[in-house]
C-alpha positions in Angstrom: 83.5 61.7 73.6 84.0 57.8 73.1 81.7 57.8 69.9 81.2 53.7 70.0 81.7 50.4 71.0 82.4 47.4 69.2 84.0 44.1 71.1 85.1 46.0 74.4 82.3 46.7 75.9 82.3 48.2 79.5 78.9 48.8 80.6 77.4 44.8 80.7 75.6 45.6 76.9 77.5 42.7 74.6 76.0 45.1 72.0 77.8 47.4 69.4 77.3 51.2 70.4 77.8 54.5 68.2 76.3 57.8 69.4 74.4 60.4 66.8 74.8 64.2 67.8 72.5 66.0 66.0 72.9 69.8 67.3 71.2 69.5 70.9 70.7 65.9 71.1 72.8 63.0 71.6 71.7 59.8 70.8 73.4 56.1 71.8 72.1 53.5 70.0 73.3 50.0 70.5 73.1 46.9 67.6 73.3 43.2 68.1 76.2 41.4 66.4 77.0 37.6 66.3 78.7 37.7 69.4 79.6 33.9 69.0 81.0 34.2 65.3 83.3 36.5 66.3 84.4 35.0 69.0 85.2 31.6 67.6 87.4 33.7 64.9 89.0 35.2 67.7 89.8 31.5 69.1 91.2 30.4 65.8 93.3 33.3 65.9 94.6 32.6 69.4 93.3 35.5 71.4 93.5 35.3 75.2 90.9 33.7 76.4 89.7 36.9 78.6 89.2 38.5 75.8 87.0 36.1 74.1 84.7 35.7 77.3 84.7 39.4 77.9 82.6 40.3 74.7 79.7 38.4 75.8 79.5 39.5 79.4 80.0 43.2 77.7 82.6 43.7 80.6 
């Protein structure tokens, strides 16, 4: 089980994901982040662009 998600999203949701399992029920819950901080930081850092486009396409 891939428990979460944060800046490599695959499924078109930018969003952060974690799951909760709570005995018979699985639960996904995503949560919005500032998308646009992090990718300036990730700019200033020198990160392939890709990379930097990908988090807010969530592909």
């Amino acid at each position: 089980m891939n428990v979460g998600s944060v800046g490599q999203p695959r499924d078109g949701d930018p969003k952060a994901s974690y799951a909760i399992v709570d005995d018979e029920k699985l639960e996904i819950v995503r949560v919005p982040y500032d998308v646009t901080a992090v990718q300036k930081k990730m700019r200033k850092a020198g990160l392939d662009s890709l990379l930097i486009e990908r988090l807010a396409a969530g592909r």
